[in-house]
Structures are given as structure tokens and as C-alpha cells.
C-alpha positions as CSV (number, residue, x, y, z in Angstrom):
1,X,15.0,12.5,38.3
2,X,12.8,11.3,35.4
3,X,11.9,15.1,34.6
4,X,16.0,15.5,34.3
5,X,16.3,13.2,31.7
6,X,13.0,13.8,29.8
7,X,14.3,17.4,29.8
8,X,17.6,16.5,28.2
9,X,16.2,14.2,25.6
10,X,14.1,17.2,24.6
11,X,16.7,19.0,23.7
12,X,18.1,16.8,21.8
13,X,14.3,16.7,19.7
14,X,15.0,20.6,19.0
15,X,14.4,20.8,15.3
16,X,14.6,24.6,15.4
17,X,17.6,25.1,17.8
18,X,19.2,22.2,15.0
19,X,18.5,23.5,11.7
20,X,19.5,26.9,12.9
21,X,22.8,25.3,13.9
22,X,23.1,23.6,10.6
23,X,22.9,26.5,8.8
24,X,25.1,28.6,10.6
25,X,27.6,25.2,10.2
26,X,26.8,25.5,6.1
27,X,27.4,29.8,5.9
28,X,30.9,28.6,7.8
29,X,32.1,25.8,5.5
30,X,31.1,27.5,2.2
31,X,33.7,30.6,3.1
32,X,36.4,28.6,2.1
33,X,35.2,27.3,-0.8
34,X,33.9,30.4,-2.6
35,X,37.5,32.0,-1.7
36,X,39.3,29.2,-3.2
37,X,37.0,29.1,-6.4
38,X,37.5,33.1,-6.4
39,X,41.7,33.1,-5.7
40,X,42.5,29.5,-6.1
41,X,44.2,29.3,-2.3
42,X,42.4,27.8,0.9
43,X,42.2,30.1,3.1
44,X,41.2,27.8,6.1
45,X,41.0,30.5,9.0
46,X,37.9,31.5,7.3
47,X,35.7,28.6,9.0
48,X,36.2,30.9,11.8
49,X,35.9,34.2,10.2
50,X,33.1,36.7,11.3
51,X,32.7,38.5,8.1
52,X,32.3,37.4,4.0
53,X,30.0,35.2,2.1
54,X,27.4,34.1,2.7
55,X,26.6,36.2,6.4
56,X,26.6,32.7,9.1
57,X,24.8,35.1,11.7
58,X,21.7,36.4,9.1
59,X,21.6,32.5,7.8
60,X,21.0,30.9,11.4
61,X,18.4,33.9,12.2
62,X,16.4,33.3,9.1
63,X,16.4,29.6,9.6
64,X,15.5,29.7,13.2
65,X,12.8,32.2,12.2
66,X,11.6,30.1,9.1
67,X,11.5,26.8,11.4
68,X,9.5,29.0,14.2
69,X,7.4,29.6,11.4
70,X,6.5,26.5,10.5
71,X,6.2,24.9,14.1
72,X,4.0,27.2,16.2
73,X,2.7,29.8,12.8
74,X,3.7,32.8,11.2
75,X,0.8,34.5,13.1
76,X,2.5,33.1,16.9
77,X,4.1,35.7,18.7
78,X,6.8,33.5,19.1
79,X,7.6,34.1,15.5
80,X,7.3,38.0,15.8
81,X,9.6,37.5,18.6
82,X,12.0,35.8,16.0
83,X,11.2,38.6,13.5
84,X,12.3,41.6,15.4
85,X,15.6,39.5,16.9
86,X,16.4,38.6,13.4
87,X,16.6,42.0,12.4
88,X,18.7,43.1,14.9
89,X,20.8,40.6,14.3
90,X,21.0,41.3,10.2
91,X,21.2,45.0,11.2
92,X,24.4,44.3,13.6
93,X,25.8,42.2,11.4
94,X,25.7,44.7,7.8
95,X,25.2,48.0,10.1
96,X,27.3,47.9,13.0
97,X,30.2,45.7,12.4
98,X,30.7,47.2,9.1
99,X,31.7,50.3,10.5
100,X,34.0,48.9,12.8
101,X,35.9,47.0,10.0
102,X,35.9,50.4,8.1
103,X,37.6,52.0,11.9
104,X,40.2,48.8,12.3
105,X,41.3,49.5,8.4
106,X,41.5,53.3,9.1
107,X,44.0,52.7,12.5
108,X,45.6,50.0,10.8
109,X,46.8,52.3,8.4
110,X,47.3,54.8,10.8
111,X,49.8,52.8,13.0
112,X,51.6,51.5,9.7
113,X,52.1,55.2,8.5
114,X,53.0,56.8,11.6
115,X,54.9,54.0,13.1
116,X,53.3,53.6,16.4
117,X,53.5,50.2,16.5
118,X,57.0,50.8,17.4
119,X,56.3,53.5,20.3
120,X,53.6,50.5,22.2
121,X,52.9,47.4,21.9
122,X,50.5,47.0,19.1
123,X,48.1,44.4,18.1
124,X,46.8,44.4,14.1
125,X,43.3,44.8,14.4
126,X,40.7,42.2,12.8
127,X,39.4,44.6,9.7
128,X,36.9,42.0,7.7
129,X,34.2,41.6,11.1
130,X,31.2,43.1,8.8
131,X,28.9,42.5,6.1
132,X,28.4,43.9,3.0
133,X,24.3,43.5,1.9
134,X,25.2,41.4,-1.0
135,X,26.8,38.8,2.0
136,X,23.6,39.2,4.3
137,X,21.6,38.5,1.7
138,X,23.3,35.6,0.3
139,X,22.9,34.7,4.3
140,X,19.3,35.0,4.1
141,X,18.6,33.1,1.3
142,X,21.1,30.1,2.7
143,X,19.0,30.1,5.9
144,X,15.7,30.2,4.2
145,X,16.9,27.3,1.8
146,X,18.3,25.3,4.3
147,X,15.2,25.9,6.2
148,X,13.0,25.0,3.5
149,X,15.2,21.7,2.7
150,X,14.5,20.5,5.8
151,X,10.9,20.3,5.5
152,X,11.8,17.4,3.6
153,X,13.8,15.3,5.5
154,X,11.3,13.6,7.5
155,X,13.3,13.5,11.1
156,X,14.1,17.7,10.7
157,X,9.9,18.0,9.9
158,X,8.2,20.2,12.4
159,X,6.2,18.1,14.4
């Protein structure tokens, strides 16, 4: 039973697993600001939104991979472990997903030309699910900032 709780504390302790979080939280909440600064409308359902700036996916891999860095050493193979799954990640994120954005635009327009919404039900589909590499790496650099700023808040220090 005491191993139970110890274990859940420890959680709790994460520092990596938290910043990570953190940023991810940060790339989220700054979508509606920039798109308000740029259009001057919020634009709320963009907390939730899996594309635009700043990439939330390449900010929480480059802050988990910074504070891995800084815990167990950029030489640990824990951090190459980090490495590589970041850059899949990044790669999904810019690669992969921008292509399907670019095939949801291309059969939105075909359903709205053609009228085949009409012949079947139809569902719009989601067209902004990539990132462009001016988002990824405003991602990066969020991450690796707010992984650097928390090397100076002494309860987010690596122990």
C-alpha cells in the first residue's frame, strides 16, 4: 500500500511530464491571441484547434526533450530516445497532416462544386489539421523557451 501512494506522489514530482504539459497548454492559449491581434475577432474554437501558430505538438516535444536533457544528459539514451520521437512528431505534424489539410480543402471544394452533399449525407471536412514550417518552428522555439524558463523557477528545476 505504501508503494501505491509513493508511486502517485511521484507523479505528481514529474517536472518533465509538467513542463511539457505547460507548454503544450501555452502553444494552445496563444492561438487565439495571435488571431485576434491579426483579424481583430476571437476566434475561441482555436484553444482546440490542431493546426496554426505556434505548432502545440512540436512545442511539448521540444520541451519534454530539452527537460530530458537537462535531468538525465544530452549524452543519456533516454534523450536520443526523446530526439528521434520528437522528430517524428515535428515530421507528422508539418509532413503528414499538411497533406491531409491540402486533401480535405481539395474534396471540400469538390462536394461544393459538384453538389454531392446533396446526393449523401456529408460532413465538412476539418481542412487547417497541419503545419506550415514557419508554425513548427515558432513551436520549437516556444518549447525550448518555456523549457529554458523553467530552469529558473526553482520548484520546475531538474533535480
Amino acid at each position: 500500500m505504501a508503494a501505491e501512494v509513493a508511486s502517485v506522489n511521484n507523479f505528481w514530482d514529474n517536472k518533465i511530464l509538467f513542463v511539457a504539459v505547460i507548454a503544450d497548454l501555452v502553444a494552445q492559449g496563444i492561438k487565439p491571441l495571435i488571431h485576434y491581434g491579426e483579424d481583430r475577432e476571437w476566434k475561441w474554437p482555436l484553444l482546440f484547434s490542431y493546426g496554426g501558430f505556434p505548432s502545440s505538438h512540436s512545442a511539448a516535444v521540444t520541451a519534454l526533450t530539452a527537460m530530458v536533457g537537462f535531468t538525465e544528459g544530452f549524452a543519456s539514451p533516454l534523450f536520443a530516445i526523446c530526439v528521434i520521437f520528437s522528430g517524428v512528431v515535428v515530421f507528422d505534424a508539418s509532413g503528414v497532416r499538411q497533406e491531409v489539410g491540402k486533401h480535405a480543402r481539395t474534396l471540400n471544394a469538390m462536394f461544393e462544386e459538384f453538389k454531392w452533399g446533396d446526393s449523401f449525407d456529408y460532413k465538412h471536412f476539418t481542412e487547417l489539421v497541419g503545419h506550415t514550417l514557419f508554425e513548427v518552428v515558432g513551436g520549437i522555439a516556444l518549447g525550448l523557451f518555456i523549457a529554458l524558463l523553467s530552469l529558473r523557477i526553482p520548484f520546475l528545476r531538474p533535480r
